[in-house]
Every structure is written in structure tokens, then in C-alpha cells.
C-alpha positions as CSV (number, residue, x, y, z in Angstrom):
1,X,108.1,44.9,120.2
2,X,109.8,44.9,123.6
3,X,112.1,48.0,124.3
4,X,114.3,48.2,127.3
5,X,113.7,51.2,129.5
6,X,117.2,52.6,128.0
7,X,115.9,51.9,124.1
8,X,112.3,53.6,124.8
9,X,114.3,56.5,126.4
10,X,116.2,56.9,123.0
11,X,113.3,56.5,120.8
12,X,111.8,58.9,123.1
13,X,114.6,61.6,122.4
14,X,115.0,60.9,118.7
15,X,110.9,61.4,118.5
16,X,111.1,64.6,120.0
17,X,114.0,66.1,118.5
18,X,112.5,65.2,114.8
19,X,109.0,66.8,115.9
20,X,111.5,70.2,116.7
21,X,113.1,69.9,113.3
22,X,109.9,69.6,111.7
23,X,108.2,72.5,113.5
24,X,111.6,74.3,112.9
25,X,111.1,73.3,108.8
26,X,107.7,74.2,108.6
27,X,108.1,77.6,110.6
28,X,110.3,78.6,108.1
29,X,108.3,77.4,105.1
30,X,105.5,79.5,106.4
31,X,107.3,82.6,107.1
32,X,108.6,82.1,103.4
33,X,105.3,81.7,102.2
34,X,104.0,84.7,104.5
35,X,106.8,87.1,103.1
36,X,106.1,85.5,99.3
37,X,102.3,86.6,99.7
38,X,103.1,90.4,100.8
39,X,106.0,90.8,98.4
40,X,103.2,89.8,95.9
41,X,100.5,91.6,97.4
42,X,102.6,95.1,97.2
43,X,103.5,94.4,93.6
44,X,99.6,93.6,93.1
45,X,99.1,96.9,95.1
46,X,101.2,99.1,92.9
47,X,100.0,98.0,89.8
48,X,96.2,98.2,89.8
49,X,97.5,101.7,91.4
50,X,99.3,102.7,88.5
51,X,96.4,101.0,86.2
52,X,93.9,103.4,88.0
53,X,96.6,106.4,87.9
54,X,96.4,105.8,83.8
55,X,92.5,105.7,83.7
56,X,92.3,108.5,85.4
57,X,94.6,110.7,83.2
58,X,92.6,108.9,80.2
59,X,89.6,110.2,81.1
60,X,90.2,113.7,82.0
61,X,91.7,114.1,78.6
């Protein structure tokens, strides 16, 4: 396949502004994933808290 200088220069631009979008796309999937993880994390946090808060009142009765 033989590109003019002016067609390799295009594909050239095209490549590189899809390569942004997809670092742009997959910066964002892994801050939603980051943020997903400590949402769930806390939540995880706070319940074997509370489970450990009810043992303990359990077994001082």
C-alpha cells in the first residue's frame, strides 16, 4: 500500500488522536473502577465493624 506523504500525514493524525481517546476512555474506566473499589471497601469496612461491635456486646452479656 503506497501512501502519499499528505495520506501518511493523515493516518498519522487520525492514529494519534484515537490512541488519546482511548487513553482518555480507559483513564476514566479506571478511576471508575478505583472509586467503585473504595466505595466498596468502606461499606466492607463498616460492616465487619458493626459485626465486631455486636460480638462484642454478645459476649459481655
Amino acid at each position: 500500500m503506497n501512501l502519499t506523504p499528505q495520506q501518511r500525514k493523515e493516518r498519522d493524525a487520525q492514529r494519534q488522536q484515537d490512541a488519546s481517546q482511548a487513553m482518555k476512555e480507559h483513564r476514566a474506566n479506571e478511576k471508575a473502577f478505583y472509586d467503585n473499589f473504595q466505595r466498596l471497601k468502606a461499606e466492607r469496612q463498616a460492616r465487619e465493624a458493626a459485626e465486631s461491635r455486636s460480638q462484642a456486646q454478645s459476649a459481655s452479656k
